[in-house]
N, C-alpha and C positions, 0 to 999 in steps of 0.2 A: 597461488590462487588469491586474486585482489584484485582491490578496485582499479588497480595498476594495470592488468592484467586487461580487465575490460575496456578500458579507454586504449591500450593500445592494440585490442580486436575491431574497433572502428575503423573504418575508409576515409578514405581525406575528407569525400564527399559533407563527411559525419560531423568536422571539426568541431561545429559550434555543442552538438551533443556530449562529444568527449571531455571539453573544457568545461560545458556546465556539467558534467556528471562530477566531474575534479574537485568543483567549487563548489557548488552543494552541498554534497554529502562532506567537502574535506575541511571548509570553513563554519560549516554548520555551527549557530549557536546553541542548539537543543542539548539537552541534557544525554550521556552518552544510552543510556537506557531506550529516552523517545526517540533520538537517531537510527538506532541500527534496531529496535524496531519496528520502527517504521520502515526503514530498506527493505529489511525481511519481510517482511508482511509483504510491501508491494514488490518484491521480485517474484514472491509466491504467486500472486496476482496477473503477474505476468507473462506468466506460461511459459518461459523462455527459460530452458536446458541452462545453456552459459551463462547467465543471468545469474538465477541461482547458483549454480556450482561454484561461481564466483564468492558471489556477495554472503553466502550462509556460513564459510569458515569466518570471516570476519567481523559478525554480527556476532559470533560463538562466540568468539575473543572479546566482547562488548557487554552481553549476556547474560544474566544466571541462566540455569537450567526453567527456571518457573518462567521468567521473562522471554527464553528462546520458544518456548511451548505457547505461551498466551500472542504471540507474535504471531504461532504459524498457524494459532485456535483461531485469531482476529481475520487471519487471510482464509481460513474457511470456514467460518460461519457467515465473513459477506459476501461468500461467494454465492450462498443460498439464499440470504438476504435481498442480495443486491438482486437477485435475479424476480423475488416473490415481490419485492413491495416495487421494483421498475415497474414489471409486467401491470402491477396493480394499478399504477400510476396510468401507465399508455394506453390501457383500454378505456379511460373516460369515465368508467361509469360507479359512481359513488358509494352503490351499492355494494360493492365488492370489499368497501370499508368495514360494512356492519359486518361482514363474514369474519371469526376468527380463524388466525393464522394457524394456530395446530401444528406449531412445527419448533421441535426442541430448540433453546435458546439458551440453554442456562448459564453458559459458558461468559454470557455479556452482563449477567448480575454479578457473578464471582470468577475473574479473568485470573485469579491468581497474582496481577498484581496490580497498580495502582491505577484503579478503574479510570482517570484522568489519561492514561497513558494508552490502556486498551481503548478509549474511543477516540486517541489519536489516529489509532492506527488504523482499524476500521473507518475514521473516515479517510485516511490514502487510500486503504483497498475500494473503496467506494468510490474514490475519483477514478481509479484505470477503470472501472465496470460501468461508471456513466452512470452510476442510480441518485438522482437528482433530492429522491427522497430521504433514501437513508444517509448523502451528504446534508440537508438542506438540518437531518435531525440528530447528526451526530456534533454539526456544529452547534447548534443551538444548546446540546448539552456541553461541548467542550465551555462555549459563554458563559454557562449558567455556573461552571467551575472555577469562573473566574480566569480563564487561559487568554493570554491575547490573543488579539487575530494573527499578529506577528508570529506568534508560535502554529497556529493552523497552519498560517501562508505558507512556514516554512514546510511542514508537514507535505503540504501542495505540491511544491517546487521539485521535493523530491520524487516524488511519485511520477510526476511528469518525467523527469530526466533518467528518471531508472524505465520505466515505460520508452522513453526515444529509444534509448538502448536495445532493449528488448524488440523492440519493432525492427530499429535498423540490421541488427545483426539475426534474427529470423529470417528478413529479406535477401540478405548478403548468403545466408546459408540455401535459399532455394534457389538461389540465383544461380552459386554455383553448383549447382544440382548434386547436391550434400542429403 
């Protein structure tokens, strides 16, 4: 089970996904903690069986036990996140700002580990789910932490390329009527 693994369940079709899934995650500059992370988080995000069952032993291998947990807390809490302040975002209407949210969060004050790292991660899971908002405010705290954009972007790249994945080999799986 690896990353190995994945890249060669892609279709030729795939190539350019397979080689950037390679080089992303396999040159990554990020500290091994924000990497695999980050992968977890956004394979969680991704909804994809093989994704996961792939990429979670090898995040273990990368991990503590608190870091494997606040990784899979990050990919479900924007998932509820990501879904409340979008929604709030797309209907336009301002007023739906003054209403409070009422909805547990605590897990994003005390992540268990270096809060720099849980709003890494939260914002990849925020890129697959498209919430403009809670990207637009996880970065501005990553800045405010002093993180480069260099370290966001890469955050990004990944997400993206575990997400192709995910896409492409769901496709391939209903294609072949699996």
């Amino acid at each position: 089970m690896s990353l190995d693994a994945l890249k060669s369940a892609l279709p030729a079709y795939a190539k350019d996904t397979k080689l950037n899934l390679g080089s992303v995650i396999g040159t990554s500059t990020l500290p091994k903690q924000q990497l695999w992370g980050t992968v977890l988080a956004v394979a969680i995000a991704c909804r994809n069986e093989q994704v996961l069952r792939e990429l979670e032993p090898e995040a273990r291998e990368h991990l503590s036990e608190e870091a494997l947990n606040a990784a899979k807390a990050a990919a479900s809490i924007m998932a509820m996140n990501n879904i409340y302040y979008r929604s709030k975002h797309l209907i336009g209407d301002a007023e739906y700002n003054n209403l409070p949210a009422r909805l547990r969060m605590q897990v994003i004050g005390n992540p268990g580990v270096d809060k720099v790292d849980f709003e890494l991660w939260s914002l990849a899971v925020s890129a697959i789910t498209g919430c403009g908002v809670c990207l637009e405010s996880h970065e501005k705290t990553l800045r405010k932490s002093d993180l480069p954009r260099e370290t966001i972007h890469e955050a990004l790249r990944i997400a993206a390329v575990v997400h192709a994945t995910a896409v492409t080999l769901d496709a391939e799986r209903v294609l072949a009527g699996v």
